[in-house]
C-alpha positions in Angstrom: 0.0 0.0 0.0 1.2 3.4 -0.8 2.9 5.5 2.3 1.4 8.8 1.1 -2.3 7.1 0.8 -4.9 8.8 3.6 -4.7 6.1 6.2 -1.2 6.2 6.4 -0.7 9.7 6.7 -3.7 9.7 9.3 -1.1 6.6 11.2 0.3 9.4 14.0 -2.9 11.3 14.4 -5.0 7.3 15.9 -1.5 5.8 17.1 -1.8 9.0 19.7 -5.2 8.3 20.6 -5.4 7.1 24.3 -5.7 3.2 24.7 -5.8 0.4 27.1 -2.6 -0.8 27.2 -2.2 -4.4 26.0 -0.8 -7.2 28.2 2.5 -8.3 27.5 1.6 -11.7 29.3 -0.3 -14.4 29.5 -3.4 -13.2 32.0 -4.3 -15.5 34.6 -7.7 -16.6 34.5 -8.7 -15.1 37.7 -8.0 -11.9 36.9 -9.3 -11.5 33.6 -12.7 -12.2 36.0 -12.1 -9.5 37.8 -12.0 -6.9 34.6 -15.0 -8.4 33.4 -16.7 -8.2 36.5 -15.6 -4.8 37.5 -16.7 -3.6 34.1 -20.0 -5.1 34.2 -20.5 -3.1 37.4 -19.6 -0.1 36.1 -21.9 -0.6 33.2 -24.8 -1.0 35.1 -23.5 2.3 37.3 -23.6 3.9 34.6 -26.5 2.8 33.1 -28.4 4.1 36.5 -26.8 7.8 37.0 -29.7 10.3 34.7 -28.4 12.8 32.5 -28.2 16.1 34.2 -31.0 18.6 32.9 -32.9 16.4 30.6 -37.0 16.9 30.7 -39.3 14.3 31.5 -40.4 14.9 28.1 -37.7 13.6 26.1 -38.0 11.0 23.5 -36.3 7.8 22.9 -35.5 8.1 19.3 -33.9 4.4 19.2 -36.4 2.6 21.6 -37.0 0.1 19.3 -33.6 -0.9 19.5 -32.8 -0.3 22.8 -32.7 -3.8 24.0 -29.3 -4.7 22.0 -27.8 -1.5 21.8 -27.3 -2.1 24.8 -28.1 1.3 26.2 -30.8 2.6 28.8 -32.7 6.2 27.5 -32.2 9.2 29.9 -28.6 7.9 31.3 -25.1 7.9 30.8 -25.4 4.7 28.5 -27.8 6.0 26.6 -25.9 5.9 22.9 -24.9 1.7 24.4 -22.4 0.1 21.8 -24.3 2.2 19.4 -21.1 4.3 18.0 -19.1 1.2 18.5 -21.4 -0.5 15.5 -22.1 2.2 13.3 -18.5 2.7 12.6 -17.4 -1.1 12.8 -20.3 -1.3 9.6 -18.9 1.8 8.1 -15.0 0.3 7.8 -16.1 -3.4 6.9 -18.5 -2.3 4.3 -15.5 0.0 3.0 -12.7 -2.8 3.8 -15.4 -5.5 2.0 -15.7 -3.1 -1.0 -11.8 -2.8 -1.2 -12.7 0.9 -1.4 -9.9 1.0 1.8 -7.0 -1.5 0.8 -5.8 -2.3 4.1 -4.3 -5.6 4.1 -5.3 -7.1 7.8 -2.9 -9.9 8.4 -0.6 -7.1 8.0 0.5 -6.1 12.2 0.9 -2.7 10.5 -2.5 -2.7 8.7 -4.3 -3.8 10.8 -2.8 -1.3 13.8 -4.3 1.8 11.7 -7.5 -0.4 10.9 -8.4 -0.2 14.6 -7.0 3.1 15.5 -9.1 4.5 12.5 -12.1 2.5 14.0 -11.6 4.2 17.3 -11.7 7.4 16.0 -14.7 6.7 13.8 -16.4 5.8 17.1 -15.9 8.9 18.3 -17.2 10.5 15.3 -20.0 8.3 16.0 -20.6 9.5 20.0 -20.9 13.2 18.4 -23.2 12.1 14.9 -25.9 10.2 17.0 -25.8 12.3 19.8 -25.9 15.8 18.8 -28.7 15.4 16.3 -31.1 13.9 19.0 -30.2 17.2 21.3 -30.0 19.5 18.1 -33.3 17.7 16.9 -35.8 18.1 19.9 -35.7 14.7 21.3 -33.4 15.4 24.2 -35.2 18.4 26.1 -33.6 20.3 28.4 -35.4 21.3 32.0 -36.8 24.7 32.0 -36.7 24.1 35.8 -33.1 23.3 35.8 -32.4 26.2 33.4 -34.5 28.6 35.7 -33.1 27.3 38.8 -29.2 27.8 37.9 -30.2 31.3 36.1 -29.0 29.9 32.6 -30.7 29.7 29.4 -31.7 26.1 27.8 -28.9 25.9 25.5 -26.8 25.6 28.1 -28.3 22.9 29.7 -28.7 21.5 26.0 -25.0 21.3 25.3 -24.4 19.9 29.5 -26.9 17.4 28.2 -24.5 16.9 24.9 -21.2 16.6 26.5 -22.9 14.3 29.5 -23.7 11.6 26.3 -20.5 12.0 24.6 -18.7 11.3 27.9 -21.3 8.2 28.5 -20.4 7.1 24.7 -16.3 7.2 24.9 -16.5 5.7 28.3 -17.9 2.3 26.8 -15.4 2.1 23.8 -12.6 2.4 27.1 -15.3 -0.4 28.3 -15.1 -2.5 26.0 -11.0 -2.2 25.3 -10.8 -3.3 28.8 -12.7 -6.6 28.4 -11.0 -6.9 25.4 -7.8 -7.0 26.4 -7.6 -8.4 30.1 -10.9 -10.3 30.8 -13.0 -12.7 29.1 -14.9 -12.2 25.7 -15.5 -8.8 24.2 -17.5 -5.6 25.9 -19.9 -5.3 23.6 -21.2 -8.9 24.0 -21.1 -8.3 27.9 -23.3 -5.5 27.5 -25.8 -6.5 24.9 -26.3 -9.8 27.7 -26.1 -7.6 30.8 -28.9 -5.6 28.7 -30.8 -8.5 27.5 -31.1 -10.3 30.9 -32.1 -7.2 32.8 -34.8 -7.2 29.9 -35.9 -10.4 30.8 -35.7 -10.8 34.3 -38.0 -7.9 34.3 -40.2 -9.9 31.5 -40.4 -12.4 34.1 -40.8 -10.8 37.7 -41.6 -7.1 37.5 -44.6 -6.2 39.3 -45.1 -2.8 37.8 -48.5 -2.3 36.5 -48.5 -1.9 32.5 -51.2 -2.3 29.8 -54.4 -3.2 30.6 -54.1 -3.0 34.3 -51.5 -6.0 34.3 -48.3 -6.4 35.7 -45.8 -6.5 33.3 -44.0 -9.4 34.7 -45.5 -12.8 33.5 -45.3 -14.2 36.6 -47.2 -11.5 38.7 -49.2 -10.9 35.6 -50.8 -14.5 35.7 -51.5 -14.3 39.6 -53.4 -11.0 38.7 -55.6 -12.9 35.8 -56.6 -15.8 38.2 -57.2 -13.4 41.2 -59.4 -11.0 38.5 -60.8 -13.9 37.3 -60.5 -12.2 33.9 -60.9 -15.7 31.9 -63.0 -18.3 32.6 -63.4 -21.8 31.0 -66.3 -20.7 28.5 -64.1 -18.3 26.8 -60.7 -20.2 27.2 -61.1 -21.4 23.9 -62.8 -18.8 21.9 -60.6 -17.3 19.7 -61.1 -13.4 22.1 -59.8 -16.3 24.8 -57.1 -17.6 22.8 -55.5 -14.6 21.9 -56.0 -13.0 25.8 -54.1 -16.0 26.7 -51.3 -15.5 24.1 -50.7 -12.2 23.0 -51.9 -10.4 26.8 -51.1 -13.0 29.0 -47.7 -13.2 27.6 -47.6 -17.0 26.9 -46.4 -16.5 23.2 -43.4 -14.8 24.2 -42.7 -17.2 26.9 -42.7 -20.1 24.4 -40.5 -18.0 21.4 -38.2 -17.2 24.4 -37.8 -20.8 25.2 -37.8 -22.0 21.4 -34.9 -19.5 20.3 -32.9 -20.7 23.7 -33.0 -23.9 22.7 -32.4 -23.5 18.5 -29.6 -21.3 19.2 -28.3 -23.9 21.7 -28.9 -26.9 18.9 -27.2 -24.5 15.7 -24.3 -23.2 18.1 -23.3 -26.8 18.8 -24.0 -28.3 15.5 -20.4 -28.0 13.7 -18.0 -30.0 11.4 -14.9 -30.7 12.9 -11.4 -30.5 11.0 -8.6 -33.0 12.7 -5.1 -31.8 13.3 -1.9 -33.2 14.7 1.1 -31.4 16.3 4.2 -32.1 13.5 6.6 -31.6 17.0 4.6 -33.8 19.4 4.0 -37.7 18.3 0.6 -38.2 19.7 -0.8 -34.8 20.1 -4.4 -34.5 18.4 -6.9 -32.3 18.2 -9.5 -31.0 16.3 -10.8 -27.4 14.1 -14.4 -26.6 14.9 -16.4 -25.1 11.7 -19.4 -24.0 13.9 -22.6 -24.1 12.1 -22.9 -20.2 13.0 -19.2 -20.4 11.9 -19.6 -15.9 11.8 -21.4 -15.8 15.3 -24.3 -14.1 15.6 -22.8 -10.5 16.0 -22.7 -9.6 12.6 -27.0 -9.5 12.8 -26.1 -6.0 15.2 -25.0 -4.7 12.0 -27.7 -5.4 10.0 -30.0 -3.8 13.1 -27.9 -0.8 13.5 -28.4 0.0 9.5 -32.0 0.0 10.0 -31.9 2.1 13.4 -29.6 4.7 11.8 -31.8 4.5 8.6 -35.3 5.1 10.8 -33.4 7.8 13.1 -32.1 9.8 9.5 -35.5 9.4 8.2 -37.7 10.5 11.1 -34.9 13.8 11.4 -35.9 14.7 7.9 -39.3 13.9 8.1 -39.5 16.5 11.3 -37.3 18.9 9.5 -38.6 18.8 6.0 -42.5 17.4 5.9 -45.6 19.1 7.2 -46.5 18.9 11.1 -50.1 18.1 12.5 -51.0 18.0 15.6 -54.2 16.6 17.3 -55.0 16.4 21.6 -56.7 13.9 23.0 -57.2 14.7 26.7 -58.9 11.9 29.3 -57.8 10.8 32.9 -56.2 13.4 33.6 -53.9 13.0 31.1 -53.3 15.2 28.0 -52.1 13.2 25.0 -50.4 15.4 21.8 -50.1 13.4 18.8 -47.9 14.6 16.1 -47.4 13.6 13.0 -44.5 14.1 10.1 -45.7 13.8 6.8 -43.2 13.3 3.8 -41.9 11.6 0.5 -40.3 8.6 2.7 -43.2 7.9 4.3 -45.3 9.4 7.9 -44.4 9.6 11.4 -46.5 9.8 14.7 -44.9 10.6 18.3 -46.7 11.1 20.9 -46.2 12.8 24.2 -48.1 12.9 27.4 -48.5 15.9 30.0 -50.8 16.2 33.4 -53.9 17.7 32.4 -54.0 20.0 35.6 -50.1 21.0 35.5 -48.8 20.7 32.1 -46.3 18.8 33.2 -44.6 16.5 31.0 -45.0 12.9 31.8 -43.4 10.7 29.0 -43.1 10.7 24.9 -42.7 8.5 22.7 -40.3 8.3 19.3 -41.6 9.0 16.0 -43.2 5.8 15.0 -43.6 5.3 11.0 -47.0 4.4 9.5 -46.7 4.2 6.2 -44.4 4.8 3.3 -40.8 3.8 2.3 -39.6 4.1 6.6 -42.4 1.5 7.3 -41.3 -1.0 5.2 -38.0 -0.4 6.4 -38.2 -0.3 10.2 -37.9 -4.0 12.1 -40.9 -6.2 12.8 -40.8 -6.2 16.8 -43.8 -8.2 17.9 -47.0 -9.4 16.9 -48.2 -6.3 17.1 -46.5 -5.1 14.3 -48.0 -7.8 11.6 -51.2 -9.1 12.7 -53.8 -6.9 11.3 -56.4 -6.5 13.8 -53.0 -5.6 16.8 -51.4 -3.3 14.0 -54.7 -1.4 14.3 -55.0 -0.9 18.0 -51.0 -0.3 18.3 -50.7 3.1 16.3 -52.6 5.2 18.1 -53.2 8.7 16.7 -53.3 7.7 13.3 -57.3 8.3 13.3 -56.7 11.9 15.3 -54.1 13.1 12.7 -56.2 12.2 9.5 -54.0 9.4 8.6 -55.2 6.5 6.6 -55.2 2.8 8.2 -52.6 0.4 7.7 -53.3 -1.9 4.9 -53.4 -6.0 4.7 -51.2 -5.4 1.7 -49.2 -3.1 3.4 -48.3 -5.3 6.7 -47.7 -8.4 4.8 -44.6 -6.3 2.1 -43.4 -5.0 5.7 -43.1 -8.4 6.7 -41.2 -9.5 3.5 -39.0 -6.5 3.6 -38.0 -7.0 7.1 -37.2 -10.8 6.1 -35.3 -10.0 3.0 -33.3 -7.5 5.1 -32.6 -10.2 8.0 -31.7 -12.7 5.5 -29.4 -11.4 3.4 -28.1 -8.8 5.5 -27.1 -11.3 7.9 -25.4 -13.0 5.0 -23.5 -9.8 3.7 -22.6 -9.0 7.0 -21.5 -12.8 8.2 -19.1 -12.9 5.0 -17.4 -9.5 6.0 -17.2 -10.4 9.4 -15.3 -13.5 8.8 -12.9 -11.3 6.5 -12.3 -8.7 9.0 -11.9 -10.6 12.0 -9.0 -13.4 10.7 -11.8 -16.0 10.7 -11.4 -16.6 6.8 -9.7 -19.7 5.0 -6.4 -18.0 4.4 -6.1 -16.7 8.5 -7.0 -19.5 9.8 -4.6 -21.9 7.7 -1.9 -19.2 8.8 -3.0 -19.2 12.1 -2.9 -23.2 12.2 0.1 -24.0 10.4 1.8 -20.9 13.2 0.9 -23.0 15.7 2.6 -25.7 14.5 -0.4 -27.7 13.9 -1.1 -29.9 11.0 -3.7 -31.3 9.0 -3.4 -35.5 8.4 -3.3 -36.5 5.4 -2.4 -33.0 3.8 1.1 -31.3 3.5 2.2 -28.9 5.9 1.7 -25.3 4.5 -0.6 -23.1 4.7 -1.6 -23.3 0.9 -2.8 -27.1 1.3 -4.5 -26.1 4.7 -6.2 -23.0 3.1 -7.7 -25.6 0.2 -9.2 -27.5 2.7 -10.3 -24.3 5.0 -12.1 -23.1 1.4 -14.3 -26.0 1.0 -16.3 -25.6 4.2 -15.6 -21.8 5.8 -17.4 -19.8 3.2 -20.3 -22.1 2.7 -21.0 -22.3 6.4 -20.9 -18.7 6.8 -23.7 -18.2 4.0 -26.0 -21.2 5.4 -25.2 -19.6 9.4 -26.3 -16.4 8.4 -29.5 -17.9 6.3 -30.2 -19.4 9.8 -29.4 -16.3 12.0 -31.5 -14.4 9.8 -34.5 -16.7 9.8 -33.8 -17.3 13.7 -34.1 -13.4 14.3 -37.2 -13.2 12.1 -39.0 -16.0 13.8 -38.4 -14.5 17.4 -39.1 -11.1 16.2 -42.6 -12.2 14.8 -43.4 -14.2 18.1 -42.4 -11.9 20.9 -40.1 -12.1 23.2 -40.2 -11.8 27.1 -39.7 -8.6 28.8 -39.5 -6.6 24.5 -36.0 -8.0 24.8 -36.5 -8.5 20.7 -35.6 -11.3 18.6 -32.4 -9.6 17.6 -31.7 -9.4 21.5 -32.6 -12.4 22.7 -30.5 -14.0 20.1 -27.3 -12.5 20.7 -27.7 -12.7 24.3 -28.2 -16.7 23.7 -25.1 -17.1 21.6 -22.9 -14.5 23.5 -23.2 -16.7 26.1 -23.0 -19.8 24.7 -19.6 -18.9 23.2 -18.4 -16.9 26.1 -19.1 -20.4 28.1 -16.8 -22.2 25.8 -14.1 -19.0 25.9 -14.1 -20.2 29.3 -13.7 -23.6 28.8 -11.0 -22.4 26.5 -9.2 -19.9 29.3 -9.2 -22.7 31.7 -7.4 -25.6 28.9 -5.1 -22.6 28.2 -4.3 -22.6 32.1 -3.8 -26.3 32.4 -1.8 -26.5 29.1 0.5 -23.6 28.2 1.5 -25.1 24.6 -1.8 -24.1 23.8 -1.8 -20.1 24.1 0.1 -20.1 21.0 -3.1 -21.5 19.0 -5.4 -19.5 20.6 -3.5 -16.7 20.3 -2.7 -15.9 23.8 1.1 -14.2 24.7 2.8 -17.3 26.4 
């Protein structure tokens, strides 16, 4: 590569950007705990300390993706492993493209390929969280403002630099697990996120729609004490889907179905012998996992659509025509708005007490219809069965808006699919490229180590063959089932909104961090075999 090119001139400039240092020896077991455990409590402090000066009234613009963004709204975390995503999808799409010619098994290369992501994620902190202060959707307090005698913008930019502090934090976060515990940051989050999610699916006794609790469990103790079904409607279909959709059951059995398929594909593998050349005796064995690319590159194809629905709801608020309409009824005064333009409408919606005017919640700009409709994620079956679809966009009637169609749900539907499915096969093949997981690293990687394949000459060119004839058609079929996995569990439900997306990644995060672990603690027992899993001896 040429030394005058961009990213080598750029080389000082990320080489000086601060860093966890890395360690220059092997890392007992025990310790690299103690990272990971340390940083998973301060994720979750974080994740509870609210952002100075922000209004009640404030709007989650990525709600929908909250769960594995790994963020919580109205906190330090609330950009999550946002900015670490967007940019890691910005350099592999440019690094798949060859549009940057970095060559990655270079030390050198790849050095400025992660110094240039770091900085990217930076960029990232400032792109998705100025434009949600900038855009309206984080408010600052007028009775903050008025209390320390400044004016709002003030408080607007405290609110600013509080998220861009929250979002360089968890890239430091996530360097940290990186380097001296076990697995990666962003996969700790997304499960610390997920289980929260579901643990609150499962046991919260907060009271949510229709009078329920929103845990199942408390919510089925409140439906036999109510008596809200009885044995003459149990199997009507009103019963049925009180049962399901209400009573939560659907999600409860999706949750338990995706546990156990991503269990099943995670272990399903083919396995590749090898023999130590050195060590008469010495065997082991490659695994080719079935999900050969993990899971994580279906947080890309998620992030796309978030940043897609967040650029098109900024436009549609900045460019289209604004209604209005107020509903106003138990006390509560509900202001629907709606964003009408050429990619599509938008309704958010925020409540205020009737008697004070005081903001209670909002809600994100939701799209309706149009070219954003089709492109935002299914989340539940609210979003796709027709009669749900209905009752779920509230204010459409109020603001004039015409109904979602049948035909209109069901190309949603397909979109989403077609987005799942091949996006989690794009994204799967750059993964593998990006992260030394192809046929020509991984021969390298073996043939480094000493290792052999029988029956084959030792060199990497003759382990590469062999690599070639399974890695990249794994990778296609794992992310054909990822995709479809993601789909299914997004259709069903999951427990506590965790979303098919989250639920997913959560399973197979810790799946493979239990078998990093496994890993770590054959590492410990046999030293010869750091070198292969690329551990400093």
């Amino acid at each position: 590569m040429n030394q005058q090119s961009f990213f080598y001139a750029i080389e000082p400039f990320v080489r000086r950007l601060p860093s966890v240092e890395r360690p220059t020896g092997h890392v007992h077991f025990k310790r690299k705990l103690s990272w990971t455990l340390a940083i998973l409590l301060l994720y979750f402090i974080l994740g509870n300390i609210p952002l100075f000066g922000l209004s009640a009234a404030s709007i989650d613009l990525f709600s929908s993706y909250r769960a594995f963004f790994a963020g919580s709204f109205g906190t330090m975390m609330l950009l999550g492993i946002g900015p670490i995503v967007t940019a890691s999808i910005v350099l592999q799409l440019l690094v798949g493209a060859e549009i940057i010619k970095l060559n990655l098994s270079d030390p050198r290369d790849q050095a400025i390929y992660q110094g240039t992501q770091k900085a990217l994620v930076f960029l990232m902190v400032a792109v998705e969280g100025l434009p949600q202060v900038l855009g309206g959707y984080l408010l600052p307090d007028e009775g903050v403002a008025n209390a320390l005698g400044v004016s709002l913008g003030i408080i607007s930019l405290l609110i600013f630099i509080q998220v861009f502090i929250g979002g360089s934090l968890i890239v430091y976060m996530d360097e940290v697990v990186s380097k001296w515990g076990v697995g990666s940051g962003v996969g700790l989050f997304i499960v610390a996120g997920i289980s929260q999610q579901l643990v609150t699916g499962l046991i919260n006794p907060a009271t949510g729609e229709a009078g329920l609790s929103v845990g199942i469990i408390p919510k089925w103790i409140d439906i036999i004490r109510l008596q809200l079904i009885s044995f003459d409607t149990l199997f009507t279909s009103e019963g049925i889907r009180f049962i399901m959709i209400t009573g939560g059951i659907l999600a409860l059995i999706s949750t338990i179905l995706i546990i156990l398929l991503v269990v099943l594909v995670e272990s399903t593998r083919i396995e590749i012998p090898l023999a130590h050349s050195r060590v008469r005796g010495a065997r082991g064995r490659f695994p080719v996992k079935l999900v050969y690319a993990s899971v994580l590159p279906m947080i890309l194809v998620r992030a796309i659509q978030a940043n897609i629905e967040m650029l098109g709801a900024l436009l549609a608020s900045r460019l289209g025509t604004v209604s209005t309409a107020t509903v106003t009824g138990e006390g509560v005064t509900t202001v629907y708005t709606g964003y009408s333009s050429l990619l599509g409408n938008f309704i958010s919606q925020s409540q205020f007490d009737a008697a004070t005017g005081a903001a209670i919640s909002g809600q994100s700009p939701q799209p309706v219809s149009g070219l954003m409709y089709f492109l935002s994620p299914i989340g539940g079956p609210e979003d796709w069965i027709p009669s749900m679809v209905t009752t779920s966009t509230a204010g459409m009637a109020e603001l004039g808006f015409s109904p979602i169609a049948g035909w209109q749900i069901l190309l949603h539907v397909l979109t989403d699919s077609a987005f799942l499915i091949i996006g989690g096969i794009l994204f799967a093949i750059f993964w593998i490229e990006t992260t030394g997981m192809g046929p020509k690293s991984v021969a390298a990687k073996i043939h480094n180590s000493g290792l052999q394949v029988p029956g084959y000459r030792r060199n990497p060119a003759s382990i590469e063959k062999l690599m070639e004839r399974y890695i990249p058609k794994v990778t296609v079929i794992g992310g054909v089932i990822i995709g479809v996995l993601t789909l299914i569990a997004s259709l069903m439900g999951t427990l506590g909104g965790a979303g098919g997306t989250g639920l997913l990644l959560a399973v197979s995060i810790v799946y493979r961090l239990y078998e990093q672990i496994a890993s770590e603690q054959i590492q410990e027992m046999y030293p010869m075999m750091q070198k292969f899993f690329g551990a400093s001896a």
